[in-house]
C-alpha positions in Angstrom: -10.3 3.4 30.0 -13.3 2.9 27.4 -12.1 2.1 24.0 -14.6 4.1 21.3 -13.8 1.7 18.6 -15.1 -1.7 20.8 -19.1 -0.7 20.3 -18.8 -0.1 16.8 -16.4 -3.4 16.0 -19.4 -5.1 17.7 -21.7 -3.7 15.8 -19.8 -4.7 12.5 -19.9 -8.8 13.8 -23.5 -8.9 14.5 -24.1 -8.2 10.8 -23.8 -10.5 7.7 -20.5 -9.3 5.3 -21.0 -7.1 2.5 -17.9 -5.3 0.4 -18.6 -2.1 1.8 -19.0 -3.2 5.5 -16.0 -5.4 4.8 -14.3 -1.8 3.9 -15.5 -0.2 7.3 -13.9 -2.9 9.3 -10.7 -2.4 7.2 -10.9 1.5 7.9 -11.7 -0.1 11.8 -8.7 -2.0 11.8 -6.4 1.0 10.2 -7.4 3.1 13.9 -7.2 0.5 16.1 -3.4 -0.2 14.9 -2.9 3.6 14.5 -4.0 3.4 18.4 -1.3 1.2 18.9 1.7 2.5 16.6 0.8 6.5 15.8 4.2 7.3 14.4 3.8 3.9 11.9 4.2 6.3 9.2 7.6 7.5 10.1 8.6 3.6 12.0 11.5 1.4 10.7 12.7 -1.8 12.1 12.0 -4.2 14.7 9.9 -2.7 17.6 8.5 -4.2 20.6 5.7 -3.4 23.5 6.7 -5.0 26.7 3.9 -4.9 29.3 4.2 -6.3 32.7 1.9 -9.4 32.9 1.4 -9.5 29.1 2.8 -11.2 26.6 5.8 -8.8 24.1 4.2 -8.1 21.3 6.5 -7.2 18.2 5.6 -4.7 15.2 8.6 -5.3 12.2 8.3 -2.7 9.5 9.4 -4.7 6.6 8.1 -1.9 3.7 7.8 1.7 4.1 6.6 3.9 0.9 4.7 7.3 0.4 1.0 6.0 0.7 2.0 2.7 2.4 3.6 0.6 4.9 3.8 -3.1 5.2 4.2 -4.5 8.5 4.6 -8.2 10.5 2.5 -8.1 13.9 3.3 -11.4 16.3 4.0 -12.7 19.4 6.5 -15.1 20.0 6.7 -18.3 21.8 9.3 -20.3 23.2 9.2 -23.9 22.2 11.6 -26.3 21.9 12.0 -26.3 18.6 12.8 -22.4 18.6 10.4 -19.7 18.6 7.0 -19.8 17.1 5.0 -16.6 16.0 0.8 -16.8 16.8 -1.0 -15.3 15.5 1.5 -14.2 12.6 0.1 -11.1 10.6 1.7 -9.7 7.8 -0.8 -6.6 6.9 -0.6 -3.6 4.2 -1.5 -0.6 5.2 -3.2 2.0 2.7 -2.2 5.3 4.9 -4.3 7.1 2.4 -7.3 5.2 2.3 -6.7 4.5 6.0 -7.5 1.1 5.6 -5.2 -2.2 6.2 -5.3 -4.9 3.9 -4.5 -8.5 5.6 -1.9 -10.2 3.3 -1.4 -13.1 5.3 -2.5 -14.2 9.0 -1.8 -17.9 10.9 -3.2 -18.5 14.0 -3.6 -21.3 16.0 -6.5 -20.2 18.8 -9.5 -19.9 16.0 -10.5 -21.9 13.2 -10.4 -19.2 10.4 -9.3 -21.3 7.6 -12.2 -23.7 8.5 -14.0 -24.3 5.2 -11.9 -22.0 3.3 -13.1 -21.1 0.1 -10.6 -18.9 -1.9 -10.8 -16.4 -2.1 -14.5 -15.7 -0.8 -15.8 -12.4 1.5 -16.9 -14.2 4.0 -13.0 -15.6 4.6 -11.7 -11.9 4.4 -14.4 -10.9 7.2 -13.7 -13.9 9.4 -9.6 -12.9 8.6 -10.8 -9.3 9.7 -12.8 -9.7 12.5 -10.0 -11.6 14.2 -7.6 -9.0 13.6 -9.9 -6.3 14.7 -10.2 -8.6 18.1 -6.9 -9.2 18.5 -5.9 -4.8 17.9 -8.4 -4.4 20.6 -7.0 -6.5 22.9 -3.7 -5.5 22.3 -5.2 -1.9 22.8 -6.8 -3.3 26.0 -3.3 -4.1 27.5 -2.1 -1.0 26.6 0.6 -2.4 24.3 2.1 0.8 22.0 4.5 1.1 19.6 6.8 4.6 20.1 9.5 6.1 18.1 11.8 8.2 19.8 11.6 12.3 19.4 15.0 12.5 17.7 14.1 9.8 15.3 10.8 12.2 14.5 12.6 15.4 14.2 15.0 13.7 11.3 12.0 12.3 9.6 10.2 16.1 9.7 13.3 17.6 8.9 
């Protein structure tokens, strides 16, 4: 299965950041998790995609409002020292401007916060890209987030 949204995400790396291309990857970013979760308007709790072969990946709804819903995206790894979450994002998402803000990501796989300057454009498009990279995969492995049909009908009323 082609994803639409790959192509133009390339397109969006190959160019230098500016604060309205920073704004299309947002809106970008906003589909490809929409891809992943549809319902994430209507989502509460702790959810998790488990695909054969794949690492679980875990969507927690920690805020959900009107016009927005604040989220925590991970994986988790067993270590000794108890489960570690990379890459760890905690991300806002503007349902009516169909964008997603990044509040926070770690990661340990690329250097993001290499020659961080706070709080510049060019860190918010590296932040960006890598989220938009990491949807896609997830999107790739056909990772999905579901709510169940009775949990919709309550929510419709």
């Amino acid at each position: 299965m082609q994803y639409p949204w790959i192509s133009r995400t390339d397109q969006l790396l190959d160019c230098l950041p500016t604060v309205g291309k920073l704004l299309d990857l947002c809106e970008e970013n906003y589909h490809l998790l929409l891809t992943l979760a549809p319902q994430l308007r209507y989502m509460q709790g702790l959810h998790a995609s488990c695909r054969p072969g794949h690492m679980d990946l875990f969507l927690e709804i920690l805020e959900q409002t009107p016009y927005t819903t604040v989220v925590h995206l991970t994986y988790y790894f067993a270590r000794e020292e108890g489960q570690i979450a990379d890459p760890d994002a905690l991300l806002r998402v503007y349902h009516d401007a169909r964008q997603i803000e990044v509040a926070s990501l770690r990661q340990k796989a690329l250097p993001i916060e290499a020659n961080y300057q706070y709080p510049s454009l060019f860190n918010k498009w590296k932040i960006n890209v890598f989220l938009s990279k990491w949807l896609s995969f997830c999107g790739a492995q056909k990772h999905q987030f579901t709510t169940s049909e009775e949990f919709l009908t309550k929510m419709h009323g």
